[in-house]
C-alpha positions as CSV (number, residue, x, y, z in Angstrom):
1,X,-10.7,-16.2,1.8
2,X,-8.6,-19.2,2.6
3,X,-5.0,-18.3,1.0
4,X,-4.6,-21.7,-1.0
5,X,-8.1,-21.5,-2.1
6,X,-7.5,-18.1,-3.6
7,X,-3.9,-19.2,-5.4
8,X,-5.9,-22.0,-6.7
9,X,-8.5,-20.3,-8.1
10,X,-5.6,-17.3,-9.4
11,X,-4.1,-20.5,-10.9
12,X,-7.3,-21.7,-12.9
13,X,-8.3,-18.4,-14.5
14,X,-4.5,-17.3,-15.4
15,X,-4.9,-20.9,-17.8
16,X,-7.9,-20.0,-19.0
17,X,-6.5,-16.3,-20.0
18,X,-3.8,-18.1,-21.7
19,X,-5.2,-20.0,-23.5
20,X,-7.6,-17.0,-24.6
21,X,-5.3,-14.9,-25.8
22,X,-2.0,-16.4,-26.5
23,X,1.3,-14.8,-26.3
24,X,-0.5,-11.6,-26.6
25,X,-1.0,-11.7,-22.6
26,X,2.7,-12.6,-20.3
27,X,1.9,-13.4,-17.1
28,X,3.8,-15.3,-14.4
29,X,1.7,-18.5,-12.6
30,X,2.1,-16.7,-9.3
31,X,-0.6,-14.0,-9.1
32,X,-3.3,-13.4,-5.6
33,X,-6.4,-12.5,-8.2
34,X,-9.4,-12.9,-7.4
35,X,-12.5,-11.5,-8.8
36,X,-10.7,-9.9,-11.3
37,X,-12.1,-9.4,-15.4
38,X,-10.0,-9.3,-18.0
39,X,-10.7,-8.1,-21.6
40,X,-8.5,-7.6,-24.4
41,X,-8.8,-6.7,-28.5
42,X,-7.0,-8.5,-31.1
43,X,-4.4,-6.2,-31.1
44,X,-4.1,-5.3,-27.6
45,X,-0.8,-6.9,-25.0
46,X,-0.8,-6.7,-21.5
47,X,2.3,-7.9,-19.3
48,X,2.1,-8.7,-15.6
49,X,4.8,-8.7,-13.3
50,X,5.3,-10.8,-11.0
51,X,3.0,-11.5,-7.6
52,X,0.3,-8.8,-8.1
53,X,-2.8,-8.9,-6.0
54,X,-6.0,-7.8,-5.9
55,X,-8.4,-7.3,-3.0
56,X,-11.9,-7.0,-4.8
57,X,-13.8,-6.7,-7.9
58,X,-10.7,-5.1,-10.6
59,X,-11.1,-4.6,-14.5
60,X,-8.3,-4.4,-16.6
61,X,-9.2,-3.6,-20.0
62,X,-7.4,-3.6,-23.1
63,X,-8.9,-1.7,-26.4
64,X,-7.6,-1.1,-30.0
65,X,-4.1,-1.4,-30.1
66,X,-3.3,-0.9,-26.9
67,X,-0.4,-2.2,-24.5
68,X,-1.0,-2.3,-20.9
69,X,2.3,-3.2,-18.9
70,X,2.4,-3.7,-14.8
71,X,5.1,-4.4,-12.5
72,X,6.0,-6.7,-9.6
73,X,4.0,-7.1,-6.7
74,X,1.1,-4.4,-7.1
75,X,-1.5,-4.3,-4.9
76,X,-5.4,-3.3,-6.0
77,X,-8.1,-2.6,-3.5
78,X,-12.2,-3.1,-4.1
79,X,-13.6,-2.0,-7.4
80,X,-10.4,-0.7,-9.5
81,X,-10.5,-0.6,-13.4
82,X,-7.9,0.5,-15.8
83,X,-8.9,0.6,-19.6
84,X,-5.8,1.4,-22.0
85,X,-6.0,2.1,-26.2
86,X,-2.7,3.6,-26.0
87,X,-0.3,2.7,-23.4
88,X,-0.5,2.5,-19.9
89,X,2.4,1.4,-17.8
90,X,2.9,0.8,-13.7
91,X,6.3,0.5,-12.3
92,X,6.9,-2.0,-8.9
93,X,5.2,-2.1,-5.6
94,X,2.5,0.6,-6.7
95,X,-0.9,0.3,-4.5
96,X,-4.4,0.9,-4.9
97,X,-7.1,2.1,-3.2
98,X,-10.8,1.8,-3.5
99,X,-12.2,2.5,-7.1
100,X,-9.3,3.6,-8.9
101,X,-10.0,4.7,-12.3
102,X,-7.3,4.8,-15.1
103,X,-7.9,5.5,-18.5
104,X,-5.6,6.6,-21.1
105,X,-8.1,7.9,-23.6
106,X,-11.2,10.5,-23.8
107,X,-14.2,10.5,-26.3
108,X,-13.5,13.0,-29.0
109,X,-17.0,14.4,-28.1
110,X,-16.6,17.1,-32.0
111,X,-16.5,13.7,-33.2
112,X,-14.3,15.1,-35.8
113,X,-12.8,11.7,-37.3
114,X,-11.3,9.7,-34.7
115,X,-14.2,8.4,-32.1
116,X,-11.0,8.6,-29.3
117,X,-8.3,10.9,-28.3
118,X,-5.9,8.5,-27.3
119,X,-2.7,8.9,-25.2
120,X,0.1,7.6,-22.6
121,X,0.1,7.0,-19.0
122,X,3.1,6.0,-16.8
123,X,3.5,5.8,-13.5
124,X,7.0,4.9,-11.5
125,X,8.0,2.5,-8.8
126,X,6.8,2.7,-5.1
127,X,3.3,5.3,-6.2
128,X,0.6,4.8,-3.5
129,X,-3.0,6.2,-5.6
130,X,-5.7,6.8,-2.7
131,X,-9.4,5.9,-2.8
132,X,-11.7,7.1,-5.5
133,X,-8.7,8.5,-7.5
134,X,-8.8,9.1,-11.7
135,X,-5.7,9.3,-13.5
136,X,-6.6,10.7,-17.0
137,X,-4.6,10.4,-20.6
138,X,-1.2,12.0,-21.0
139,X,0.2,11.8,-17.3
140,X,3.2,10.8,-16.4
141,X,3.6,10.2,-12.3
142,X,7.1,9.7,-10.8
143,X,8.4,7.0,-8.8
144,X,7.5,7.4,-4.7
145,X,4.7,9.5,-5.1
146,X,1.2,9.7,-3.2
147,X,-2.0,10.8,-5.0
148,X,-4.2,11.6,-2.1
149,X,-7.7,10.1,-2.1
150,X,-10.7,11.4,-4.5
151,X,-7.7,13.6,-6.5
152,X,-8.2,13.8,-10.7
153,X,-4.6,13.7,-11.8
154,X,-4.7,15.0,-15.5
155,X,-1.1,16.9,-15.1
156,X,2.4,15.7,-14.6
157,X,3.5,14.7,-11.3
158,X,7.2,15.2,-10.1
159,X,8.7,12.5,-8.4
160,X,8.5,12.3,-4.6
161,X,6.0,14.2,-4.0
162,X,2.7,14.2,-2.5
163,X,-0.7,15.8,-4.6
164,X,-3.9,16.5,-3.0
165,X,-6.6,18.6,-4.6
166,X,-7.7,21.2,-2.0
167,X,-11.6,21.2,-2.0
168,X,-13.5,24.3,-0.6
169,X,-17.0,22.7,0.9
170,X,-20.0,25.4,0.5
171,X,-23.2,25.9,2.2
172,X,-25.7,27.8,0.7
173,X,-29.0,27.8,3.0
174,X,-31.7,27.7,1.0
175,X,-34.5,30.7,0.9
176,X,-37.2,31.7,-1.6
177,X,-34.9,33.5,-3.4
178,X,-32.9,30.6,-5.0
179,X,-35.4,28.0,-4.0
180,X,-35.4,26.1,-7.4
181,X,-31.8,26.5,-8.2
């Protein structure tokens, strides 16, 4: 897409989001969005830093009470989408990949009084997240790391360091004996 077209376009829907929601949204005029949906509660704040950019389809999503903050110059591929009803915050030049998936909360499926279990998520400066990747509630990821592609992060992750989940591929031929399985 022609580059001035795009701004425009970032330019138009960043008014209209203003205007929406007030001073409950802070985000700089200079953002490369396109195709991008925002939603946010009555009592939910999200902050943008400056430049961000998507490639593709991205949600951000903002439920409850919650505050979604994201740094400077953060780049999202195709089909991203981060829902926060706690607190989710991105440190500087983070990227993307394909289908990201963040989410800072999990149905409380005993449905024992609160319909979410809701927690924190932070992750630091310079944090490259590969394709198909699903950060979960309660992580906290440290600045220059790389979450290989299709990894569930639901733990800690130490600063400068890589995580991949090793994945063990298993062919079973199939004979009348678990035909059915």
């Amino acid at each position: 897409m022609n580059v001035k077209l795009k701004a425009a376009k970032s330019l138009f829907k960043i008014a209209y989001w203003k205007c929406r929601y007030g001073s409950r949204l802070k985000m700089p005029w200079i953002q490369g969005f396109d195709h991008v949906y925002l939603e946010m509660s009555k009592n939910g704040r999200m902050s943008f830093g400056e430049r961000n950019e998507n490639r593709g389809k991205m949600h951000f999503i903002c439920a409850g009470d919650g505050r979604l903050e994201i740094g400077n110059h953060v780049i999202y591929a195709i089909g991203g989408c981060i829902t926060c009803m706690g607190h989710i915050k991105i440190g500087d030049y983070c990227r993307f990949g394909n289908n990201v998936v963040i989410v800072d909360h999990d149905h409380n499926f005993k449905n024992q009084g609160e319909e979410f279990l809701v927690g924190e998520i932070t992750i630091g400066d310079r944090v490259w997240i590969g394709a198909n990747c699903t950060i979960l509630k309660d992580v906290h990821i440290g600045d220059d790391c790389v979450i290989a592609a299709g990894s569930v992060i639901k733990k800690d992750v130490p600063a400068h360091t890589i995580c991949y989940q090793k994945r063990e591929t298993v062919y079973v031929p199939i004979s009348s004996e678990n035909k059915g399985v």
